[in-house]
ROMIVEX-140702 format. One record per residue (C-alpha): residue number from 1; residue in three letters; y, z, x. Coordinates in nm, 2 decimals, padded with zeros to 4 digits, always signed. Layout:
<recs>
<rec NUM,"ALA",<Y,Z,X>> ...
</recs>
This chain:
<recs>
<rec 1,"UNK",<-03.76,-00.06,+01.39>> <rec 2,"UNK",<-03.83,-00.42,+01.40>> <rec 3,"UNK",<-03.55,-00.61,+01.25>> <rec 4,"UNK",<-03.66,-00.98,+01.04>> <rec 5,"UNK",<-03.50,-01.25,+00.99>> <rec 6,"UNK",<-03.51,-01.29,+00.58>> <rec 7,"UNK",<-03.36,-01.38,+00.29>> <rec 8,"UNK",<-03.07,-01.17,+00.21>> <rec 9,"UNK",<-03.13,-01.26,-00.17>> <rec 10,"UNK",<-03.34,-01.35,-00.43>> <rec 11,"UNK",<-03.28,-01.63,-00.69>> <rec 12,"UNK",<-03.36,-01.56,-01.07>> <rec 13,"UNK",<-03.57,-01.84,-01.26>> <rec 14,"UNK",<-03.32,-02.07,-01.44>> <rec 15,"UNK",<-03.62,-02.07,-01.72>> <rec 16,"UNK",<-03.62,-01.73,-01.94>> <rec 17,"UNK",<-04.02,-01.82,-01.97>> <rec 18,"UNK",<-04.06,-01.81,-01.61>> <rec 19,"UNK",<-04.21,-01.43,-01.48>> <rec 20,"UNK",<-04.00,-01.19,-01.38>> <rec 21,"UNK",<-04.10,-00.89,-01.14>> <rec 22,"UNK",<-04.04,-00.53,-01.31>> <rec 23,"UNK",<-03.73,-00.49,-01.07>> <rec 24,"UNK",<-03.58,-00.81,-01.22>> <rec 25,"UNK",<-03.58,-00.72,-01.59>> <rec 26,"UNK",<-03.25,-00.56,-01.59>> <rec 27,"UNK",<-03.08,-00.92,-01.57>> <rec 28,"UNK",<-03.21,-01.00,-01.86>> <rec 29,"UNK",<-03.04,-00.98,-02.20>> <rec 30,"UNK",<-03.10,-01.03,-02.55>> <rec 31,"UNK",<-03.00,-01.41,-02.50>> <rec 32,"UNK",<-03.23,-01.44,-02.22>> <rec 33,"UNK",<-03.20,-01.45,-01.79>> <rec 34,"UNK",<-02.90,-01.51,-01.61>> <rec 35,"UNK",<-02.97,-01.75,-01.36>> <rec 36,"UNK",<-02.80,-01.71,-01.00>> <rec 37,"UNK",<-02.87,-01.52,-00.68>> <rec 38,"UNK",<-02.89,-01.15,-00.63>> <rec 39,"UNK",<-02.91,-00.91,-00.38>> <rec 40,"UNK",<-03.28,-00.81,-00.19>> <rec 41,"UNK",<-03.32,-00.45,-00.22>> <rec 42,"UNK",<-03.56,-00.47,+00.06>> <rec 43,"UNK",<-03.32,-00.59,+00.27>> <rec 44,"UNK",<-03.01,-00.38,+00.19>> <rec 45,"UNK",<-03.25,-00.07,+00.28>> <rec 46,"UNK",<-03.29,-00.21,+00.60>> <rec 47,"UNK",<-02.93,-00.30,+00.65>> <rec 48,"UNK",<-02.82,+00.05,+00.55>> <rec 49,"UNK",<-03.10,+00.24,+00.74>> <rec 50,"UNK",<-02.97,+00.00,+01.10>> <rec 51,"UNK",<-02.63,+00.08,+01.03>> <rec 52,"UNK",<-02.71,+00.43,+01.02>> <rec 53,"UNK",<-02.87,+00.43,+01.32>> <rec 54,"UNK",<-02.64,+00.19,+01.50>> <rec 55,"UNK",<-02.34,+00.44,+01.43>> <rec 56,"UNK",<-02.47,+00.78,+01.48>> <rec 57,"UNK",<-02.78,+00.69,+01.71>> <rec 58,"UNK",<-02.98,+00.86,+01.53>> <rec 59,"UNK",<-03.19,+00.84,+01.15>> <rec 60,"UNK",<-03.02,+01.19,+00.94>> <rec 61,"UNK",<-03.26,+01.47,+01.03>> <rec 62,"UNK",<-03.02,+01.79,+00.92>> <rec 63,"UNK",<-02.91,+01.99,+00.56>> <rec 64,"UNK",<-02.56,+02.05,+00.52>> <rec 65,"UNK",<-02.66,+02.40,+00.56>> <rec 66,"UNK",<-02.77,+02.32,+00.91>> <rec 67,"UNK",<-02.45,+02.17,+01.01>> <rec 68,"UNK",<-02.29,+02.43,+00.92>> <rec 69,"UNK",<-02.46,+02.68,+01.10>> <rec 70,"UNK",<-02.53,+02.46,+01.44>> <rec 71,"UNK",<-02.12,+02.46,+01.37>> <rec 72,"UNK",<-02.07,+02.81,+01.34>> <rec 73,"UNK",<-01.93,+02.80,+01.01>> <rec 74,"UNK",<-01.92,+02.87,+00.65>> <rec 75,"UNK",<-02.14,+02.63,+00.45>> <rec 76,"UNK",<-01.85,+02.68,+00.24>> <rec 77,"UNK",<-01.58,+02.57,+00.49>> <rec 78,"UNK",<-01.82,+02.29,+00.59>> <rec 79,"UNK",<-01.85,+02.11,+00.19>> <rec 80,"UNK",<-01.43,+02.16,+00.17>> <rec 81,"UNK",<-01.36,+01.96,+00.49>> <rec 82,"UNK",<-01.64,+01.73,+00.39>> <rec 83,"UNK",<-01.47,+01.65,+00.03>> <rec 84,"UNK",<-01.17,+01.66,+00.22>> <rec 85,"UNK",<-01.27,+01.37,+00.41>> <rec 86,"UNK",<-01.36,+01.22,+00.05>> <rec 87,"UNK",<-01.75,+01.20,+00.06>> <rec 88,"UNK",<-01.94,+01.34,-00.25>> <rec 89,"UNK",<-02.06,+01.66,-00.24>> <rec 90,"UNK",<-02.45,+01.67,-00.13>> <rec 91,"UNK",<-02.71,+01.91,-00.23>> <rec 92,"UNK",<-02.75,+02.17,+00.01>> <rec 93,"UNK",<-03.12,+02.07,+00.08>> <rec 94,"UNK",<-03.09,+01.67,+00.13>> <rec 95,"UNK",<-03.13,+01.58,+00.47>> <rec 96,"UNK",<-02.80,+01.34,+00.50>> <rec 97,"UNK",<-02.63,+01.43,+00.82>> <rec 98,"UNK",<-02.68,+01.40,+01.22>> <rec 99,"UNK",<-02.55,+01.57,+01.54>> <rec 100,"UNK",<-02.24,+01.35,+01.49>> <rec 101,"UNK",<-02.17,+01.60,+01.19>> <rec 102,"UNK",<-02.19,+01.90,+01.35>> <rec 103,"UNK",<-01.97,+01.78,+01.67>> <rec 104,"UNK",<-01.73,+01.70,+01.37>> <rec 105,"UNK",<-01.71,+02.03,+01.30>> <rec 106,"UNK",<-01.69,+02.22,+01.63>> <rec 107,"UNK",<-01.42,+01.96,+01.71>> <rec 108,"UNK",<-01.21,+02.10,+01.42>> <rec 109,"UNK",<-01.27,+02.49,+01.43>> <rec 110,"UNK",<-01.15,+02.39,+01.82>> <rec 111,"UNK",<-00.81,+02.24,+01.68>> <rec 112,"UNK",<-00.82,+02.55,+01.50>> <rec 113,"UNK",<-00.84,+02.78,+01.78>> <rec 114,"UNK",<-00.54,+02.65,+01.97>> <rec 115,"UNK",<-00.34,+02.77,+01.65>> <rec 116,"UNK",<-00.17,+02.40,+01.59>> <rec 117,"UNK",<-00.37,+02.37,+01.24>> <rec 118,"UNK",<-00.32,+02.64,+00.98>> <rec 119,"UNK",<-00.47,+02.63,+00.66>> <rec 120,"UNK",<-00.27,+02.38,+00.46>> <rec 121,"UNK",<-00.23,+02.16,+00.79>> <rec 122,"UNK",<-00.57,+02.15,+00.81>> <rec 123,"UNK",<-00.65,+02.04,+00.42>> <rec 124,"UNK",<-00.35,+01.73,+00.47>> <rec 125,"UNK",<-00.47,+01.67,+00.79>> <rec 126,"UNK",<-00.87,+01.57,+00.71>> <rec 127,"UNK",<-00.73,+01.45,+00.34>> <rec 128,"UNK",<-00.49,+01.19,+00.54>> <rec 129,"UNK",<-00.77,+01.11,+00.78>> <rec 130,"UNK",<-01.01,+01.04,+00.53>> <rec 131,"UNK",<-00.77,+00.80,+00.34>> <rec 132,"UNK",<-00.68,+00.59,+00.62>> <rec 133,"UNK",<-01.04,+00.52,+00.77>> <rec 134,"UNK",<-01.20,+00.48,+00.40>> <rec 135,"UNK",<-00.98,+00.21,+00.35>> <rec 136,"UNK",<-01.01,+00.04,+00.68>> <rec 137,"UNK",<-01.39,+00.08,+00.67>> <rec 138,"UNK",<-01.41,-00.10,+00.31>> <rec 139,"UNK",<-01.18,-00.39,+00.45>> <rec 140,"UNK",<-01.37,-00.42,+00.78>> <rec 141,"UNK",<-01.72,-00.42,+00.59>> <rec 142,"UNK",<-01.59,-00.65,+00.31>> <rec 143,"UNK",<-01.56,-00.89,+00.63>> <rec 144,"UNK",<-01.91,-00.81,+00.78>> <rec 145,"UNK",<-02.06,-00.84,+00.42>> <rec 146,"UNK",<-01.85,-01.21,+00.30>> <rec 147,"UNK",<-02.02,-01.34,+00.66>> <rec 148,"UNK",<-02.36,-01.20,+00.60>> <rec 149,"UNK",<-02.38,-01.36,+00.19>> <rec 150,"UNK",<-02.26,-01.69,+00.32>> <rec 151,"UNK",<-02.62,-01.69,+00.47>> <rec 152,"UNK",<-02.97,-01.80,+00.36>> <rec 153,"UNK",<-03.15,-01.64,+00.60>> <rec 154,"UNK",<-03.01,-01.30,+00.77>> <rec 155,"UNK",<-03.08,-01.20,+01.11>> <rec 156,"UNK",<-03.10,-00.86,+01.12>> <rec 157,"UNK",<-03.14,-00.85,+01.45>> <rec 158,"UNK",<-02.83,-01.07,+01.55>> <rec 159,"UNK",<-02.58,-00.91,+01.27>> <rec 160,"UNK",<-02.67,-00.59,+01.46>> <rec 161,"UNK",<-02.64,-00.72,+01.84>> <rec 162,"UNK",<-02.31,-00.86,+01.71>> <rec 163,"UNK",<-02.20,-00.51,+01.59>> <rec 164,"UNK",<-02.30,-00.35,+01.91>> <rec 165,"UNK",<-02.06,-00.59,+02.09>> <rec 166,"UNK",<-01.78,-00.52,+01.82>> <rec 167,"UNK",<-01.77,-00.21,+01.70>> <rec 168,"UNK",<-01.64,-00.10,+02.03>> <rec 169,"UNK",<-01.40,-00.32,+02.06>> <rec 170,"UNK",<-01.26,-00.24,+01.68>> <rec 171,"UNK",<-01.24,+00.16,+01.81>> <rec 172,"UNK",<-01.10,+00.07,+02.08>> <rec 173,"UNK",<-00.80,-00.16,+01.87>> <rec 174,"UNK",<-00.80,+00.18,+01.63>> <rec 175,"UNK",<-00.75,+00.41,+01.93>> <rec 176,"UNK",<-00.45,+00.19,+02.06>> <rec 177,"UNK",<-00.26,+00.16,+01.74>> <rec 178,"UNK",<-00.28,+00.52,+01.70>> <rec 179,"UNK",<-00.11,+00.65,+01.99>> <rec 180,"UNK",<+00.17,+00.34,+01.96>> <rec 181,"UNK",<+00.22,+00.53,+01.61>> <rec 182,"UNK",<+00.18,+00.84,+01.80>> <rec 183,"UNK",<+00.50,+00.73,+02.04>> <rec 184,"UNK",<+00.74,+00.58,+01.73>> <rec 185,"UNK",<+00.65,+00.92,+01.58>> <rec 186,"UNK",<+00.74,+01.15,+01.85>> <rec 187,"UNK",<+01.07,+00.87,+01.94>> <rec 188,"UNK",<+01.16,+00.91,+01.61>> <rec 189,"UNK",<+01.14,+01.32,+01.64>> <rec 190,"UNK",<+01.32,+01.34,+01.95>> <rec 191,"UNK",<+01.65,+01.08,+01.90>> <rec 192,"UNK",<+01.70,+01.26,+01.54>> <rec 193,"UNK",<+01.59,+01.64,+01.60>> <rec 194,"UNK",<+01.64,+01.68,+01.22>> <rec 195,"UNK",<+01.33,+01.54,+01.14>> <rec 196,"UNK",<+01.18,+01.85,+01.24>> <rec 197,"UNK",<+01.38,+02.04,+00.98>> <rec 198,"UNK",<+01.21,+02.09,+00.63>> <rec 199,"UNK",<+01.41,+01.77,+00.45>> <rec 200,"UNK",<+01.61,+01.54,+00.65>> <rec 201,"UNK",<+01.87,+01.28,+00.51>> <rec 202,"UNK",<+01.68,+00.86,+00.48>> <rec 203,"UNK",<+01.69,+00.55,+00.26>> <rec 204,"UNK",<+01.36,+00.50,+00.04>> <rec 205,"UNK",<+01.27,+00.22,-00.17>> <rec 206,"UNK",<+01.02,+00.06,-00.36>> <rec 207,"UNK",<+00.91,-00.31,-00.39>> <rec 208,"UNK",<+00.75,-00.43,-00.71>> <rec 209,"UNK",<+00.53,-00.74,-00.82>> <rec 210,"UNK",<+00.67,-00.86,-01.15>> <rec 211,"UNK",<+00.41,-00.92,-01.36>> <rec 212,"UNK",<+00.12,-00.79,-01.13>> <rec 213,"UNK",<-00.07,-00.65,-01.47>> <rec 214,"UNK",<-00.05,-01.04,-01.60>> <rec 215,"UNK",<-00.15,-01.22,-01.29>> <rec 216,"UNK",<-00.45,-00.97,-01.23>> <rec 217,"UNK",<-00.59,-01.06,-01.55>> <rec 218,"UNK",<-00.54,-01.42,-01.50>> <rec 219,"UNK",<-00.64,-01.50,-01.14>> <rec 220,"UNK",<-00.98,-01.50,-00.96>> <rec 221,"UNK",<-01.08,-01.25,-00.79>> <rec 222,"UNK",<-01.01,-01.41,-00.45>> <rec 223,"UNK",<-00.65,-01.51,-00.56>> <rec 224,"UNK",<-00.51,-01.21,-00.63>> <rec 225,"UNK",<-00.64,-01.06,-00.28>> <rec 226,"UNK",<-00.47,-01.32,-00.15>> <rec 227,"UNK",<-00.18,-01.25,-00.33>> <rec 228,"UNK",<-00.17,-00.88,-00.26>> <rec 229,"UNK",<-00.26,-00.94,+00.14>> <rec 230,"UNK",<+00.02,-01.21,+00.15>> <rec 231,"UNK",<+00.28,-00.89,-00.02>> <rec 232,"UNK",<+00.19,-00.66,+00.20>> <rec 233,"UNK",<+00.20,-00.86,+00.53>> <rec 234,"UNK",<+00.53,-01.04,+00.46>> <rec 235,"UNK",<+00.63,-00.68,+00.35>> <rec 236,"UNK",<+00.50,-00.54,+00.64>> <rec 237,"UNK",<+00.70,-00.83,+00.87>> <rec 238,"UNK",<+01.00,-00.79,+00.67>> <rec 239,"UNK",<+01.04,-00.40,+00.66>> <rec 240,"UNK",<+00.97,-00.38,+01.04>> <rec 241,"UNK",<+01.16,-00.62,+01.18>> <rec 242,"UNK",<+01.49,-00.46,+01.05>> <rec 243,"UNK",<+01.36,-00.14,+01.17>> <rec 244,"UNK",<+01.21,+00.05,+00.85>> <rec 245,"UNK",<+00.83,+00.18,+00.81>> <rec 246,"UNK",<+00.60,+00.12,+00.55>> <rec 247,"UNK",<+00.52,+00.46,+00.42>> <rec 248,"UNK",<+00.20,+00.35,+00.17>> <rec 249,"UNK",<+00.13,+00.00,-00.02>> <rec 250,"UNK",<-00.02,+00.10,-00.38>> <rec 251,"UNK",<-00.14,-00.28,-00.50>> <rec 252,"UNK",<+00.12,-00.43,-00.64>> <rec 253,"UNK",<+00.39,-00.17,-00.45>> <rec 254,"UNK",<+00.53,-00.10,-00.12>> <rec 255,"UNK",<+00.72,+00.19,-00.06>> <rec 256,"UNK",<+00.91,+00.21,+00.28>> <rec 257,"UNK",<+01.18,+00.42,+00.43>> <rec 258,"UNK",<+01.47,+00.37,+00.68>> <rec 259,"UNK",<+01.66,+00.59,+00.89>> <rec 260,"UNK",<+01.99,+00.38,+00.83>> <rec 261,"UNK",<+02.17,+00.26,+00.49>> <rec 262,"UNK",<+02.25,-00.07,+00.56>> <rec 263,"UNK",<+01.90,-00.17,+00.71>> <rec 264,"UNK",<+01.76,-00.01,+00.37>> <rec 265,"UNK",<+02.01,-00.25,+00.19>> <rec 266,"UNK",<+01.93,-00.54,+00.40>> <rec 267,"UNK",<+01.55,-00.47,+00.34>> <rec 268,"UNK",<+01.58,-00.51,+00.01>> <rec 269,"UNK",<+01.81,-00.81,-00.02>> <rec 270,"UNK",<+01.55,-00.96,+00.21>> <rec 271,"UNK",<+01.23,-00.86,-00.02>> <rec 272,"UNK",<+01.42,-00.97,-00.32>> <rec 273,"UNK",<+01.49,-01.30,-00.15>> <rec 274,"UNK",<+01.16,-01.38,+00.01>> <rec 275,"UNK",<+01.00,-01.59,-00.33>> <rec 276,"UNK",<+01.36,-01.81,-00.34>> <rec 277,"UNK",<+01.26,-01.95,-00.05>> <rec 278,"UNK",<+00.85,-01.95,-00.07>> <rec 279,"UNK",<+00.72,-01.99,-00.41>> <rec 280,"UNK",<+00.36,-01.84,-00.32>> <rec 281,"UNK",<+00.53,-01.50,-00.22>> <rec 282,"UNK",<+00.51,-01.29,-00.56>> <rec 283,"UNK",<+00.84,-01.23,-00.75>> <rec 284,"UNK",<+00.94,-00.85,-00.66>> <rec 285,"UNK",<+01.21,-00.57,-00.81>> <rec 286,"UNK",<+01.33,-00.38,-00.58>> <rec 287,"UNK",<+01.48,+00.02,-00.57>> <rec 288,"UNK",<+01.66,+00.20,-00.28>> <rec 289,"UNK",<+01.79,+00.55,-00.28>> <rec 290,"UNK",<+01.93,+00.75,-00.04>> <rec 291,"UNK",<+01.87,+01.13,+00.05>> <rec 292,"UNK",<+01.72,+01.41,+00.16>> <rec 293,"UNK",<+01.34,+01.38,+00.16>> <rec 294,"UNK",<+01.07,+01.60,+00.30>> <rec 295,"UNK",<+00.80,+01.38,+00.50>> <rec 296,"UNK",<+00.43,+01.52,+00.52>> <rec 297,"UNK",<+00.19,+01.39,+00.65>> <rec 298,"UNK",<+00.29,+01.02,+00.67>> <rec 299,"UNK",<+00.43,+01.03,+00.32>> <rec 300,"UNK",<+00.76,+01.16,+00.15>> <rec 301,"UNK",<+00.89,+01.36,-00.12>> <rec 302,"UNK",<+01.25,+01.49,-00.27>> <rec 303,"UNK",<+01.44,+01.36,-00.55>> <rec 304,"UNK",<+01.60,+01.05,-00.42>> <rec 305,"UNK",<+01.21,+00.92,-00.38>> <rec 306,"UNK",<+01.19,+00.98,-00.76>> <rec 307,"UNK",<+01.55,+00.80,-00.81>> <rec 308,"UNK",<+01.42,+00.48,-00.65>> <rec 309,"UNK",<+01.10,+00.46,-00.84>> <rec 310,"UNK",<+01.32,+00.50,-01.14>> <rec 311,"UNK",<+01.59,+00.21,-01.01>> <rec 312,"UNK",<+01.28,-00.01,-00.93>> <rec 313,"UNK",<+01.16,+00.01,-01.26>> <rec 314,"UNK",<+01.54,-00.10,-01.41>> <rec 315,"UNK",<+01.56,-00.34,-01.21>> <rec 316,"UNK",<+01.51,-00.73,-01.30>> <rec 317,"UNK",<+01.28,-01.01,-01.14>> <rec 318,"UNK",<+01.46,-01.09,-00.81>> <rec 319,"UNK",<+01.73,-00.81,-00.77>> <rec 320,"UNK",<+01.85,-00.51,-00.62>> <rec 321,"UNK",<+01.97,-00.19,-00.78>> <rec 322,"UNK",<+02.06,+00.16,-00.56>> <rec 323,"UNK",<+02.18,+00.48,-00.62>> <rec 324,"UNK",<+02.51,+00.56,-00.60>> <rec 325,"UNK",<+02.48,+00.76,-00.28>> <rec 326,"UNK",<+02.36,+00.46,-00.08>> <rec 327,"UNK",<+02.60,+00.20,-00.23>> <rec 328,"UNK",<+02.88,+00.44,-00.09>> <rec 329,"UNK",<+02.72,+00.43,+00.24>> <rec 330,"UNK",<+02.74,+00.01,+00.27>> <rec 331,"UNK",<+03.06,+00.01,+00.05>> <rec 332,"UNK",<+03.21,-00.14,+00.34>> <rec 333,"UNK",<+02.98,-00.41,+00.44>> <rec 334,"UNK",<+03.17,-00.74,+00.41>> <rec 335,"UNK",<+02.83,-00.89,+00.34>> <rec 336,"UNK",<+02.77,-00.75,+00.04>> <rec 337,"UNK",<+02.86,-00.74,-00.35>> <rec 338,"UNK",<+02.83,-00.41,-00.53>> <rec 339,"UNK",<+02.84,-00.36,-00.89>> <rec 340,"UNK",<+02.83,-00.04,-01.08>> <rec 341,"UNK",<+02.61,-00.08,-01.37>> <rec 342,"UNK",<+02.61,+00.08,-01.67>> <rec 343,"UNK",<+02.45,+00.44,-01.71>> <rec 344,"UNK",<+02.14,+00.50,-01.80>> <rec 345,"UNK",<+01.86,+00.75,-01.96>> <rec 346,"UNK",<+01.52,+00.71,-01.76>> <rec 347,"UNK",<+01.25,+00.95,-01.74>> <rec 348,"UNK",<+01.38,+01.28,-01.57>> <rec 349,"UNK",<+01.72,+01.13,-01.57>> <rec 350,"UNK",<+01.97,+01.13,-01.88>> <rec 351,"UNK",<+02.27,+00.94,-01.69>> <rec 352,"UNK",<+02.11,+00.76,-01.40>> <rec 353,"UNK",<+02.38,+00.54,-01.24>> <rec 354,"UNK",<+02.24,+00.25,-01.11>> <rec 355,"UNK",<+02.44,-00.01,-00.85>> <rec 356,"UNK",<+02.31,-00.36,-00.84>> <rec 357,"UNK",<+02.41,-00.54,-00.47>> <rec 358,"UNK",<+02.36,-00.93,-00.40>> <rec 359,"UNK",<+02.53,-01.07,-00.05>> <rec 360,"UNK",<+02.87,-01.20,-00.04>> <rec 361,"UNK",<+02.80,-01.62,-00.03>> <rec 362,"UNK",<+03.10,-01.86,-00.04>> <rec 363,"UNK",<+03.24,-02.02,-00.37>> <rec 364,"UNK",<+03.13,-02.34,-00.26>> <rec 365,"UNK",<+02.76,-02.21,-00.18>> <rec 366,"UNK",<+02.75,-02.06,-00.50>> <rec 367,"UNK",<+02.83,-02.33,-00.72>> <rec 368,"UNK",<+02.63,-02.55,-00.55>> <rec 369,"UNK",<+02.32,-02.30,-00.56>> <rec 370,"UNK",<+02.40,-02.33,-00.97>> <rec 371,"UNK",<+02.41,-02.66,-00.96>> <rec 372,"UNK",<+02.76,-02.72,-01.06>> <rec 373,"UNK",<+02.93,-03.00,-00.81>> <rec 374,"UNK",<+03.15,-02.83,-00.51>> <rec 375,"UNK",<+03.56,-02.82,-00.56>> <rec 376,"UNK",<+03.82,-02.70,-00.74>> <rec 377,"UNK",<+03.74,-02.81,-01.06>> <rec 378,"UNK",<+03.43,-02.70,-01.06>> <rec 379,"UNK",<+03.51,-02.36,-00.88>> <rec 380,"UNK",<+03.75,-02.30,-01.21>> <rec 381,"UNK",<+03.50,-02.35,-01.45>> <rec 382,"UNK",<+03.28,-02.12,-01.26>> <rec 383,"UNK",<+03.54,-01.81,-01.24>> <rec 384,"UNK",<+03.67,-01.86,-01.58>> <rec 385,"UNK",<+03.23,-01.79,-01.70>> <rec 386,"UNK",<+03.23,-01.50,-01.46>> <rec 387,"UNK",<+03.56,-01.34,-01.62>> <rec 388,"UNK",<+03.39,-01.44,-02.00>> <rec 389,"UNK",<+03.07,-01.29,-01.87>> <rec 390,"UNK",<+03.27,-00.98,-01.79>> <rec 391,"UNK",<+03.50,-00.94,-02.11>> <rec 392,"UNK",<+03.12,-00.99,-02.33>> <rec 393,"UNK",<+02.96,-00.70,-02.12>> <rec 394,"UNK",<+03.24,-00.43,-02.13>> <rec 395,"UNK",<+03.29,-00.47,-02.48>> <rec 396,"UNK",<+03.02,-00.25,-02.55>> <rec 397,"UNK",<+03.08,+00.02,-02.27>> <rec 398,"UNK",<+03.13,+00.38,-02.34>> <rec 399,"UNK",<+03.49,+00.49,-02.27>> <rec 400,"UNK",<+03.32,+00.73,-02.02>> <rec 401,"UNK",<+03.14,+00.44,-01.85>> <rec 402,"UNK",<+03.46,+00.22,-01.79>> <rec 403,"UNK",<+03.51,+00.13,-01.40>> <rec 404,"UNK",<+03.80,+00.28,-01.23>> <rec 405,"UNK",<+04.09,+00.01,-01.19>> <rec 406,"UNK",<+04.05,-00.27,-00.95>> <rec 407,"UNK",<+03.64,-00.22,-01.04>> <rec 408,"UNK",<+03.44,-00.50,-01.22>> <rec 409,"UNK",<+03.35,-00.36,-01.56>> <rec 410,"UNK",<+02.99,-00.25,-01.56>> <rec 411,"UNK",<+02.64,-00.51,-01.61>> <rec 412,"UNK",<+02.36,-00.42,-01.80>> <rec 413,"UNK",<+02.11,-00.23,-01.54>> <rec 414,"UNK",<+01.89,-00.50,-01.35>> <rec 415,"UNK",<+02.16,-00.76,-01.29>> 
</recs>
């Protein structure tokens, strides 16, 4: 196929008088042309046919119906680990696949055979797969495409010599970071043998972008990527440096898990902090529980996973709030301040008992962080607000709610 050099797109006539080809009309409105550049067909047809043929080395010559039986399976079997994958369903006589489809499948009905997938392995196993490559394919061709619109003129020619020379290289990346999870994994399995059980006893939390719904509404396009790649890589530096994992990012959300209370705790603090000292870093909420949670399939379930999403959602711009199980766990912690708050009703939850936690910082820090001058006076005037502060909050508290003696009467969830 030979590949031109052209003009990836076309420009529309400024003037509504000028002529417009048939396949131009549709920017037209009842006010007249928008002007600006859009994309060739042309030329995307011969993008997409190349990549095809770059990929799978061949142009699609087979039904799904002949995969399936060059497979030796069930056209059924073939369409469920197909949607599995999450690709649309394809009618039965469109010639849409390759060789590459059918090895696919003989390479699963092996995996099969050796009696290490049953059934519902099999359905979470493809469903994960298919999640994880979809979204690393749309973020690796959102790079290839940015590059290629920059461009008046597109080689076709050179954008494909230049994939030949990196696609392998970018398996080859994939491949490697794979079996380094693979190692953690099995590490993780073999120092804590209860991780093979059905539930096993870890820290989850949730970090949240205060006011994500706002700022998505009032930044451009390329700002709030940058705003959610910045999250999730500071997240990502933060929650693995003091030995967590990221178990999924949702947007505006990371949800991670820990294997030990206090780096959980510490986790969080650190989360919460991170805008105080970088301003560009999104303002997060933050929601740790501790429990027994099942983990499938890179993800996890029980009910202190539902607890956390519930604290998150208490819990004020900038702060901290856990469950009750994990603030007896770091109870002794010299580092930290813990404050049973008062009970609350949330969603699946009539009396939810949140505990907000903030580090232990010296008198003198502290009043100079509020910007009061450092020394006795000022450190009088500061307790005397924090006892008021105190008095004013427990005045409303249930009887039922009061703190045990030698406890701080309870704040109001989120402080």
């Amino acid at each position: 196929m030979a590949l031109p050099c052209a003009p990836l797109r076309k420009t529309v006539p400024d003037n509504p008088d000028d002529h417009l080809d048939p396949e131009d009309e549709a920017l037209s409105d009842d006010q007249g042309v928008h002007a600006g550049p859009i994309v060739d067909p042309e030329i995307i047809q011969l993008l997409v046919d190349g990549l095809e043929l770059q990929l799978f080395g061949e142009k699609p010559n087979l039904t799904s119906v002949e995969v399936a039986e060059r497979a030796g399976v069930s056209l059924e079997v073939s369409q469920k680990r197909w949607r599995s994958l999450g690709f649309t369903a394809m009618s039965t006589d469109a010639v849409m696949f390759t060789e590459a489809d059918v090895d696919a499948l003989r390479i699963t009905e092996s995996l099969r055979a050796t009696g290490l997938l049953v059934d519902e392995d099999e359905a979470a196993l493809v469903r994960a797969i298919g999640r994880t490559f979809a979204r690393l394919a749309e973020w690796q061709i959102s790079l290839m495409a940015r590059r290629a619109m920059s461009a008046e003129d597109l080689d076709l020619g050179a954008l494909f010599a230049e994939m030949d020379n990196v696609i392998p290289q970018v398996e080859a990346v994939q491949a490697y970071a794979w079996r380094r999870h693979l190692l953690n994994a099995a590490s993780r399995f073999l120092i804590s043998p209860e991780y093979a059980e059905e539930s096993a006893p870890m820290a989850v939390g949730f970090a949240d972008i205060v006011g994500y719904t706002r700022q998505s509404r009032s930044l451009r396009t390329n700002e709030l990527t940058r705003l959610v790649d910045d999250f999730e890589a500071e997240s990502l530096s933060i929650i693995t440096e003091l030995r967590g994992r990221i178990v999924k990012t949702i947007g505006d959300e990371v949800m991670y898990a820990a294997d030990d209370p206090a780096d959980a705790v510490e986790i969080a603090l650190q989360l919460a902090e991170r805008h105080e000292h970088d301003e560009s870093f999104p303002e997060l909420r933050v929601g740790v529980a501790w429990g027994d949670v099942v983990a499938h399939w890179g993800d996890v379930f029980g009910p202190s996973v539902n607890v956390a999403a519930r604290l998150t959602s208490l819990a004020r711009p900038g702060k901290v709030l856990i469950d009750r199980e994990l603030a007896d766990s770091v109870r002794d912690n010299p580092g930290y301040i813990l404050r049973r708050l008062r009970r609350t009703s949330v969603k699946g939850y009539r009396r939810l008992e949140p505990w907000s936690v903030r580090r232990e910082v010296s008198k003198d820090t502290a009043l100079l962080e509020d910007g009061a001058f450092p020394g006795p006076a000022s450190q009088f005037v500061h307790e005397q607000a924090e006892e008021l502060r105190r008095i004013i909050r427990g005045i409303d508290q249930p009887e039922d709610d009061q703190p045990a003696a030698g406890q701080s009467p309870g704040d109001q969830p989120g402080e």
